[in-house]
C-alpha positions in Angstrom: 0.0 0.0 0.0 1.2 3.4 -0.8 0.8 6.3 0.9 0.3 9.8 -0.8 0.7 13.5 0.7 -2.5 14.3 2.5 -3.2 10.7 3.3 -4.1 10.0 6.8 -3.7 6.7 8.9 -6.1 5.7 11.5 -6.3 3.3 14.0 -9.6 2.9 15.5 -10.2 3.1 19.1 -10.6 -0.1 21.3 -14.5 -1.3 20.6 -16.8 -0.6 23.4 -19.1 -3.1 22.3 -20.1 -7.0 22.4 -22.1 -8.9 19.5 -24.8 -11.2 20.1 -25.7 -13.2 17.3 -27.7 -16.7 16.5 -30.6 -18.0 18.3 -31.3 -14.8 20.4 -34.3 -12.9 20.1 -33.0 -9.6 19.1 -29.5 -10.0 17.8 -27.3 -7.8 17.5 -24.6 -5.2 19.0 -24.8 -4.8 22.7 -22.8 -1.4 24.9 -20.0 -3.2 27.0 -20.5 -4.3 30.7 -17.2 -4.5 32.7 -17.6 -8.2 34.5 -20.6 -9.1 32.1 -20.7 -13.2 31.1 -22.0 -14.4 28.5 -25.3 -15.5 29.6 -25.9 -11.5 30.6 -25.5 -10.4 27.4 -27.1 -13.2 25.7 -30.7 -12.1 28.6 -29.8 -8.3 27.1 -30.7 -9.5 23.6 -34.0 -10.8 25.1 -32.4 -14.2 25.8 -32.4 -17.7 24.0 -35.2 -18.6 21.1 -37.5 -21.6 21.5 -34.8 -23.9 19.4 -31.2 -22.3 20.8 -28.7 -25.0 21.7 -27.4 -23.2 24.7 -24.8 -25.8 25.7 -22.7 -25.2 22.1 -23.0 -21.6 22.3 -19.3 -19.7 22.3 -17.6 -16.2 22.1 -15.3 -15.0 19.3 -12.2 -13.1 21.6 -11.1 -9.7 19.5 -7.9 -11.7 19.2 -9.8 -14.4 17.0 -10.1 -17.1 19.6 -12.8 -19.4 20.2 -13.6 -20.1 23.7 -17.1 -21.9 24.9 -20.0 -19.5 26.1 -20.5 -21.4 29.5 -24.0 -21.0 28.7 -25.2 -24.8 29.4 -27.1 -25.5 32.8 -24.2 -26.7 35.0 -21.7 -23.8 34.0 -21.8 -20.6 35.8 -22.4 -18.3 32.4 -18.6 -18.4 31.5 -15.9 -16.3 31.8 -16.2 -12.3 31.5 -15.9 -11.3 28.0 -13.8 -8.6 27.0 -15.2 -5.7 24.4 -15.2 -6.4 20.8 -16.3 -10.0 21.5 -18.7 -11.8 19.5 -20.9 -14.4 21.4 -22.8 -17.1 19.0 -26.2 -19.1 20.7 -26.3 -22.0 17.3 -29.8 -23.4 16.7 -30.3 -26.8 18.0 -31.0 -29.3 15.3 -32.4 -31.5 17.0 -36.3 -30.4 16.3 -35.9 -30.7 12.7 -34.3 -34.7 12.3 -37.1 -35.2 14.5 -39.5 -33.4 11.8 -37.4 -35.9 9.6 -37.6 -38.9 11.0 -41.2 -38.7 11.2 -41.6 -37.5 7.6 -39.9 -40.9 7.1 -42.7 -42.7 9.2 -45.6 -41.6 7.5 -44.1 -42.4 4.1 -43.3 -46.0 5.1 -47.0 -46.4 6.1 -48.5 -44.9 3.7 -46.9 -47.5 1.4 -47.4 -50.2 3.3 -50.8 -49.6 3.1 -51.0 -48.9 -0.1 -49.1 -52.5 -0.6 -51.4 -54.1 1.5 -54.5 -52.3 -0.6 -53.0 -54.0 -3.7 -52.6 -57.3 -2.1 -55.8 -57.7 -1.0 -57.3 -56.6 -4.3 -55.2 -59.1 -5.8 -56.5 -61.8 -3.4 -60.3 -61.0 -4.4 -59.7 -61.6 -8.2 -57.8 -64.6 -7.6 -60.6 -66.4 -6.2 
């Protein structure tokens, strides 16, 4: 990169802010809480939607670094999180292999019975 006469070079100030992003209600930029956890700031964004997988939520450190949220029931809401942090809530899965696994079902019934149906017009004809 070159620089020219009249160029300027800035370096932004330290961020004063945490990101909340995910399975939150109202994602988005938070003001930064000396001593905050995660779990504070993830209640601040109105807290956790219906299908938020809590216990694989983590925080993106300003450094790049991936450390878990602490957000699961046994943990204590983590470790305070410094500004410029980004904190993740994923969506649990979970609700839509169910969804899956029972669009499966009916299928396999439905042609069962529709196998059975056939069989036992079959039968009638034979006899």
């Amino acid at each position: 990169m070159l620089l020219e006469p009249g160029d300027l070079i800035v370096i932004p100030k330290r961020p004063n802010e945490v990101t909340v992003v995910g399975a939150v209600l109202n994602p988005g930029s938070l003001q930064f809480a000396t001593g905050w956890k995660a779990s504070q700031y993830v209640r601040a964004a109105g807290g956790e939607q219906r299908f938020a997988d809590v216990s694989r939520a983590f925080i993106v450190l300003p450094n790049g670094q991936s450390v878990p949220a602490g957000l699961g029931s046994w943990q204590a809401g983590g470790p305070p999180i410094p500004p410029g942090s980004l904190v993740v809530v994923p969506q649990d899965p979970s609700p839509y292999e169910t969804w899956g696994f029972i669009r499966d079902l009916t299928s396999v019934l439905g042609q069962i019975s529709i196998s059975s149906a056939a069989l036992a017009v079959i039968a009638r004809q034979a006899k």
